[in-house]
C-alpha positions as CSV (number, residue, x, y, z in Angstrom):
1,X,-16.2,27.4,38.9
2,X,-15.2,24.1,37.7
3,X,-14.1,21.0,40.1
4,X,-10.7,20.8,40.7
5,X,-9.2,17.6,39.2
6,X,-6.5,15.7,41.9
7,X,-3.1,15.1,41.1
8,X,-1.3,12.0,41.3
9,X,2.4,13.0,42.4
10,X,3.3,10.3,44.4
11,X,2.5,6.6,45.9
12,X,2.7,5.3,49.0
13,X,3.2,1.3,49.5
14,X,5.1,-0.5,51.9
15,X,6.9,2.4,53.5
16,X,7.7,3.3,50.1
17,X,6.9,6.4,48.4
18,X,7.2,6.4,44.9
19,X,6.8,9.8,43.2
20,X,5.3,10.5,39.6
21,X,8.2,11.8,36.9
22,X,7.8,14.6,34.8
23,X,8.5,12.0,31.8
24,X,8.7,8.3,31.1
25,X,10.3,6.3,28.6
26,X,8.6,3.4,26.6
27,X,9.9,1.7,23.7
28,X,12.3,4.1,22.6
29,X,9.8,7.2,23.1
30,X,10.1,10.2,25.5
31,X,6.3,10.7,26.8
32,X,5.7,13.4,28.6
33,X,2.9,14.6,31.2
34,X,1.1,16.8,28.8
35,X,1.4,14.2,26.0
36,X,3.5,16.7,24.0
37,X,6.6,14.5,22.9
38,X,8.7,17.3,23.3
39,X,10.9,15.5,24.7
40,X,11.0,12.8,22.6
41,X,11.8,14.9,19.7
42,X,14.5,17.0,21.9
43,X,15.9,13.1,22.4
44,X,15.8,12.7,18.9
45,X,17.5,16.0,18.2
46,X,20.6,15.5,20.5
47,X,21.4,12.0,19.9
48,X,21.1,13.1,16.1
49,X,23.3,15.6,16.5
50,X,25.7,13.7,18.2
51,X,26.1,11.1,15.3
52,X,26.2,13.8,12.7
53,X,28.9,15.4,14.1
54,X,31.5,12.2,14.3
55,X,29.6,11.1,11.1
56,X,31.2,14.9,9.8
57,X,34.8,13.9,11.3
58,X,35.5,11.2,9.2
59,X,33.3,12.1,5.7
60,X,36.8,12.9,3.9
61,X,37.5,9.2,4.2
62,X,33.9,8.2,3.0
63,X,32.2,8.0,-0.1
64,X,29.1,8.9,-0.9
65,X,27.7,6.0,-1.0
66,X,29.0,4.9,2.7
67,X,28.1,8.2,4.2
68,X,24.7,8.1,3.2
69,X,24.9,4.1,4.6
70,X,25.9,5.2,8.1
71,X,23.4,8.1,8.0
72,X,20.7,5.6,7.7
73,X,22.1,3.8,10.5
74,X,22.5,6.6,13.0
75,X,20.4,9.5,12.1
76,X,17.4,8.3,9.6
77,X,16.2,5.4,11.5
78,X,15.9,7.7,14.2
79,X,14.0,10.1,12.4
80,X,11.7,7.4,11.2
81,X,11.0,5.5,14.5
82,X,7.5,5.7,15.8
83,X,7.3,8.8,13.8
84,X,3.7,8.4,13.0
85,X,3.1,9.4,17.0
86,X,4.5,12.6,15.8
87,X,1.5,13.8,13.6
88,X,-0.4,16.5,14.7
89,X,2.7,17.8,16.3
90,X,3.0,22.1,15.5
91,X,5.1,23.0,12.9
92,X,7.9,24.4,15.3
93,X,8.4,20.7,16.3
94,X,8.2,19.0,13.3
95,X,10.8,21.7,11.9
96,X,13.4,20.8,14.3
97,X,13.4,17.5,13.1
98,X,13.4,18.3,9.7
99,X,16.7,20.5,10.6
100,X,18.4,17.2,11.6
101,X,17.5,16.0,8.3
102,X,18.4,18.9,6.2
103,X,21.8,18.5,8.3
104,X,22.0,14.6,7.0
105,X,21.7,15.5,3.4
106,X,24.0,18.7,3.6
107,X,26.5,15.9,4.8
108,X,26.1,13.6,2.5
109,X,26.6,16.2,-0.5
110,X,29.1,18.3,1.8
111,X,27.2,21.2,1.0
112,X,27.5,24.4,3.1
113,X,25.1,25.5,6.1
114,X,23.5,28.2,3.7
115,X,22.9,25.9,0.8
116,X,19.3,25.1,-0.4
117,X,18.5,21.7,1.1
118,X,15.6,20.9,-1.2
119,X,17.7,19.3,-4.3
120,X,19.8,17.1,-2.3
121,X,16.3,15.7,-0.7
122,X,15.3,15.0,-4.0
123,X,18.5,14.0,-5.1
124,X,18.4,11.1,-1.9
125,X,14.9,10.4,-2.7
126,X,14.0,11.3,1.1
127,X,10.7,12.7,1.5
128,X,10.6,16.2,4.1
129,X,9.5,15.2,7.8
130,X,5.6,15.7,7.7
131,X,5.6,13.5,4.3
132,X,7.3,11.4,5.9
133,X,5.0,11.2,9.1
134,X,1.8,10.9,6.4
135,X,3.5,8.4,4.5
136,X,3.9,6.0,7.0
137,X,0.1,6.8,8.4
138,X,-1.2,5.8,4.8
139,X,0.9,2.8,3.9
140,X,-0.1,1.1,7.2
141,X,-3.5,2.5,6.7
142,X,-3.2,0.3,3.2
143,X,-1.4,-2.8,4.6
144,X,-4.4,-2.8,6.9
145,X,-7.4,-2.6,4.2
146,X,-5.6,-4.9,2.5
147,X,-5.0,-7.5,4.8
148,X,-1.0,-7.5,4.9
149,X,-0.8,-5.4,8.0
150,X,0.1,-7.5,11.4
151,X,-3.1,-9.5,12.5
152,X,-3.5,-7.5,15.7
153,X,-4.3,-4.3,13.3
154,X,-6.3,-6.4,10.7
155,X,-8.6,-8.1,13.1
156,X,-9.7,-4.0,14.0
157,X,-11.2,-2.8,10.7
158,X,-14.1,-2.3,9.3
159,X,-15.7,-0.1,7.0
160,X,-18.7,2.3,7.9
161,X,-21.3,1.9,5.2
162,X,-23.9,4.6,4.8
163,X,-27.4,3.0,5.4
164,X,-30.3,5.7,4.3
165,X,-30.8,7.0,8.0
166,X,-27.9,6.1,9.8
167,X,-24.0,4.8,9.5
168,X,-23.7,0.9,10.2
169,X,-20.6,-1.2,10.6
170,X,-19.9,-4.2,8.2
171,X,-17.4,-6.9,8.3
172,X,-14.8,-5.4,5.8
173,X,-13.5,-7.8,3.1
174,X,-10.1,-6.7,2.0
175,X,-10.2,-5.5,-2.4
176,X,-9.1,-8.8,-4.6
177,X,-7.9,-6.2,-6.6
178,X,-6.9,-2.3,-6.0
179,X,-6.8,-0.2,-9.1
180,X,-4.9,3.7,-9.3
């Protein structure tokens, strides 16, 4: 039988009693006890929503232009924000928020609920959720090796070089040049 880990539910401090929350928000993001970002993403979700549907109100008196302007505004940069907390996330997750984007670009091309979703992504040049999750991972992995990443992330790297018996860590020189 294993140990029983305590709990921390509450405080006490001053005749105060201050009691743990089932969720706490930190710049922007929804964390949860279980580390789950459920919530977070059910934030996401519903404040999405919202702006989609007044965005859908008033898209007869917008072009496309301006509608896929305002989606940025209210529903992409959203989607986007500390999104690379997101990876690992299961796919039932993931796919709610790619609803909310599938939702965006049926707007923007007024296409019907039914409609295949995949052309007007290509058609906006927007990559699907979990690209977009990767993406981010991997250009701040390269701003990083290449030294045009902010300096607290920088001054963190190093590369592992394989040394006959055993891995060592060197001081990592970013590439003068980076060829593809």
């Amino acid at each position: 039988m294993s140990p029983r880990i305590p709990t921390l539910n509450s405080i006490c401090g001053d005749n105060d009693i201050v009691s743990a929350a089932p969720s706490a928000k930190n710049i922007g993001v929804v964390f949860d006890e279980a580390m789950s970002l459920v919530p977070h993403v059910t934030d996401i979700c519903k404040t999405s929503c919202f702006h989609l549907r007044a965005i859908r109100k008033i898209r007869q008196f917008l072009d496309k232009d301006s509608t896929i302007l305002l989606l940025h505004a209210f529903v992409i940069s959203r989607l986007d924000y500390c999104n690379s907390l997101l990876f690992g996330l299961s796919n039932y997750v993931i796919n709610r928020l790619q609803l909310t984007q599938n939702s965006a670009a049926r707007l923007v091309f007024c296409a019907r609920k039914h409609d295949h979703v995949t052309p007007l992504l290509i058609n906006l040049h927007w990559l699907k959720i979990q690209y977009r999750i990767q993406f981010k991972i991997l250009l701040m992995t390269f701003k990083v090796l290449c030294g045009e990443a902010p300096s607290y992330l920088c001054d963190l790297r190093a590369v592992l070089c394989k040394n006959q018996t055993k891995w060592e860590m060197k001081n990592f020189e970013p590439p003068t040049q980076i060829y593809m």
